[in-house]
C-alpha positions in Angstrom: 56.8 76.1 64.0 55.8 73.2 66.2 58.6 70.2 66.5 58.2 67.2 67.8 60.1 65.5 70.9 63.5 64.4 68.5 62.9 67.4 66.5 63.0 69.6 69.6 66.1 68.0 70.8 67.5 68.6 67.8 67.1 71.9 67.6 68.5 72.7 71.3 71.8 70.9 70.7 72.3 73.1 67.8 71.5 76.4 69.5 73.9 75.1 72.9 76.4 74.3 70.6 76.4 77.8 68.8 76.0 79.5 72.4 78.6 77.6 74.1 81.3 78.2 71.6 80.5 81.6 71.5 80.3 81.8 75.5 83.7 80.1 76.1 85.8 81.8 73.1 84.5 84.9 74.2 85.9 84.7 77.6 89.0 83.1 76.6 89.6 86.6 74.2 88.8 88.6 77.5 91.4 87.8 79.0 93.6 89.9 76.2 92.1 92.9 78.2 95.0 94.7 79.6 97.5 92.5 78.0 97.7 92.8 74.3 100.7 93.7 72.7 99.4 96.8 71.4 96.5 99.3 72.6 94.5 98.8 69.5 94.9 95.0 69.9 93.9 95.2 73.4 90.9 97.0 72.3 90.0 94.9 69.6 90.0 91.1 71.6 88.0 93.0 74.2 85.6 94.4 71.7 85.1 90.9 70.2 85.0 89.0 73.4 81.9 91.3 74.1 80.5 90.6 71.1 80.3 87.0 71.8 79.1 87.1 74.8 76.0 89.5 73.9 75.2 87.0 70.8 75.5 83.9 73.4 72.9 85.5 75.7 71.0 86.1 72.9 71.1 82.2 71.6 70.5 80.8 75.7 67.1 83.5 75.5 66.1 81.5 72.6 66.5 78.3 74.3 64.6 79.5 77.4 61.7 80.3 75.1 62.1 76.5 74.1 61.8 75.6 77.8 65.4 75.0 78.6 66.4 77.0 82.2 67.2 81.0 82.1 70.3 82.2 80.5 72.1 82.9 83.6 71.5 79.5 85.0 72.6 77.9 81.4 75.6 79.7 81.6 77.1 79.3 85.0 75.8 76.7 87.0 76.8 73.6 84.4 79.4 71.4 84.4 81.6 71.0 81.4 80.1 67.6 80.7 77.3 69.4 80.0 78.7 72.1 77.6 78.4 71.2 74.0 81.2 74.0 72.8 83.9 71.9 70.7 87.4 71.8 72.5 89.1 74.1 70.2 87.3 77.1 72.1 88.6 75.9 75.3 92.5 75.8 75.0 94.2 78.8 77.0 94.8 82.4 75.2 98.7 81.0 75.0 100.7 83.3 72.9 99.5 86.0 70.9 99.7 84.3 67.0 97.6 81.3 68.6 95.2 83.7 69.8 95.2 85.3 66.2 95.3 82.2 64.7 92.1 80.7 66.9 90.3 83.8 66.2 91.0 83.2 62.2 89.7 79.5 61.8 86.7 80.2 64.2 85.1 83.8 63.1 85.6 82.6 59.7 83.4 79.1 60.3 81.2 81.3 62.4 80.1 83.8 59.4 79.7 80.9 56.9 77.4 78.9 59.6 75.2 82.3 60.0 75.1 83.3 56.3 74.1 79.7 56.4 71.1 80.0 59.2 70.3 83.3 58.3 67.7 81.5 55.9 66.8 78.8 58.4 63.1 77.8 59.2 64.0 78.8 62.7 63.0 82.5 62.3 64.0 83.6 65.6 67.1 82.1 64.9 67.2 83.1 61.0 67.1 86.9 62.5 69.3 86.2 65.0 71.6 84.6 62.4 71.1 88.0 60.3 72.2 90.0 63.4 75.4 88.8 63.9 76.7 88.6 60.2 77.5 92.2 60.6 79.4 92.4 64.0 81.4 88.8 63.0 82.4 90.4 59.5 84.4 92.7 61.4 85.9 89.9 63.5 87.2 88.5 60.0 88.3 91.3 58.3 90.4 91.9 61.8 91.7 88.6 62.0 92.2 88.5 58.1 94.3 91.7 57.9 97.1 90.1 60.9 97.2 86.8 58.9 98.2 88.1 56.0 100.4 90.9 57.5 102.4 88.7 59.5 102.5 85.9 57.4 104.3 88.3 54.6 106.0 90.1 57.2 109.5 88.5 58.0 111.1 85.0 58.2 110.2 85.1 62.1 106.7 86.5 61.5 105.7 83.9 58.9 107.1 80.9 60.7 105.2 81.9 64.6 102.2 82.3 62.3 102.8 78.5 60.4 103.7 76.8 63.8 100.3 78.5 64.8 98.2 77.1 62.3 100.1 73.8 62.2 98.8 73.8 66.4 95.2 75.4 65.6 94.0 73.5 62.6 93.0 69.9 64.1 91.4 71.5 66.5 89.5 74.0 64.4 88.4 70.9 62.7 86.6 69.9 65.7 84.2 72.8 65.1 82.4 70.5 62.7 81.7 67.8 64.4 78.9 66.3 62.8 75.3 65.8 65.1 73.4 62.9 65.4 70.6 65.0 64.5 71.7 66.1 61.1 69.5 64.5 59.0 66.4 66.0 61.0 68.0 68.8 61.1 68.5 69.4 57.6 64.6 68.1 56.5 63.6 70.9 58.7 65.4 73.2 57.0 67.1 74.4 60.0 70.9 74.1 59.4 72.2 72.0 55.7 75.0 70.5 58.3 78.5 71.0 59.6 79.9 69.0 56.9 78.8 72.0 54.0 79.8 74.5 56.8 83.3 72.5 56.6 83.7 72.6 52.6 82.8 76.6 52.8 85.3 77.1 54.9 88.2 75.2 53.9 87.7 77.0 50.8 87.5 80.7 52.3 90.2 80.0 54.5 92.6 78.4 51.7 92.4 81.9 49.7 93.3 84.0 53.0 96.0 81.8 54.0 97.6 82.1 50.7 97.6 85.6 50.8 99.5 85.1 53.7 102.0 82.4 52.4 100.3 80.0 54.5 99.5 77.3 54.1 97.2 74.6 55.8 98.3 71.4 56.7 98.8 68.1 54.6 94.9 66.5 54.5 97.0 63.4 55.8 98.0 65.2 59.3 94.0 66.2 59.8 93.0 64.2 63.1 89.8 66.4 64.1 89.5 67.2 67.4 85.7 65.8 68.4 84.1 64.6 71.0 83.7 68.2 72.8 80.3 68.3 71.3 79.6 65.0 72.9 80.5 66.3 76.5 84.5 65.1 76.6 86.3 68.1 77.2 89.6 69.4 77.6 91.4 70.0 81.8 90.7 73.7 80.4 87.5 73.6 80.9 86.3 73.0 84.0 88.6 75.5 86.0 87.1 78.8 83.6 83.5 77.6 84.1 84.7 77.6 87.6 86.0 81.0 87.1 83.3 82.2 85.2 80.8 81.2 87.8 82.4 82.8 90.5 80.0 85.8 90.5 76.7 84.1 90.0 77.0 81.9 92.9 78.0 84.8 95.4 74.9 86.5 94.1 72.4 85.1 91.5 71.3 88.3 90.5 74.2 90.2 89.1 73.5 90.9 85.7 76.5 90.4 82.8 
């Protein structure tokens, strides 16, 4: 499908949206590796941090075929005012239940946005978008199972988890921060927009929650968290992409 100058735009700030998110979450939830509380835990924040990472190659390929630089170069030579990932993603590992918690809100708005694109008119995308359903329904049903668990757990268990969601949940809502494109983007029939990605997922995440007695803050305490897709980041930021670039400039090509 051939787009137009705006329509190509469009189309490339939703892909480095999607592939920034997953880039930075994923190596926010490597650095679990070694350190989580339990072995199978520690596998399982490792195993997913991987998976993010593969399906955010995958999403700056797709962008180089749209004429945008090679995914190595996207990945580590940017500043953050030139990442599009929302701020949520960026915020250190902190304790374990924020981790938990983070990984809750996101891989469930994650799903819904592929189930979403897996019909898009983006094809390459649309298969891509079929692709990772599988490996993020496993991220879900992980995070799922520790929500509810701890949440019915004890007195101690439930409130960590609360506090945690109280913390997450304004930022979570800067996931959907809503593109000047959306209206081109949704008469191409590439992505409906964040705003029926937001709906779906308040309501998917209201059922879990309750099976967890939790319960999501008071619509009168939701100030989203935006501007990160805008460029305006968090201190976070910065020092990881240093981090993270730390390789690539000693030699440009190591593989990852």
């Amino acid at each position: 499908m051939k787009y137009n100058e705006q329509q190509l735009t469009a189309v490339k700030e939703l892909l480095y949206k999607i592939a920034d998110d997953q880039l930075i979450i994923g190596h926010r939830n490597s650095e679990w590796t070694g350190l989580g509380p339990i072995l199978e835990e520690d596998i399982a924040f490792s195993s997913i941090a991987q998976d993010k990472l593969g399906q955010s190659l995958h999403i700056y390929e797709l962008l180089h075929s749209l004429g945008e630089k090679d995914p190595d170069t996207i990945a580590f030579t940017r500043g953050a005012k030139d990442f599009k990932c929302c701020q949520f993603v960026e915020h250190p590992i902190g304790e374990y239940d924020f981790s938990l918690m983070r990984n809750f809100l996101f891989s469930h708005s994650e799903l819904i946005r592929f189930e979403m694109l897996s019909n898009s008119s983006l094809e390459e995308l649309a298969k891509l978008a079929r692709k990772y359903k599988g490996e993020i329904k496993y991220h879900v049903m992980h995070s799922d199972t520790w929500v509810k668990q701890l949440g019915k757990a004890n007195d101690e268990s439930r409130a960590r988890m609360q506090s945690a969601l109280n913390e997450s949940f304004n930022l979570a809502l800067g996931i959907f921060e809503e593109s000047e494109f959306a209206g081109d983007l949704n008469e191409m029939k590439v992505f409906e927009g964040e705003k029926v990605l937001q709906n779906n997922w308040l309501e998917q995440i209201t059922q879990v929650l309750e099976r967890g007695s939790l319960e999501i803050p008071a619509q009168t305490k939701w100030v989203p968290a935006y501007r990160g897709r805008k460029g305006y980041h968090t201190e976070y930021l910065q020092p990881l992409l240093d981090e993270m670039g730390e390789v690539f400039t000693v030699d440009p090509k190591a593989e990852w």
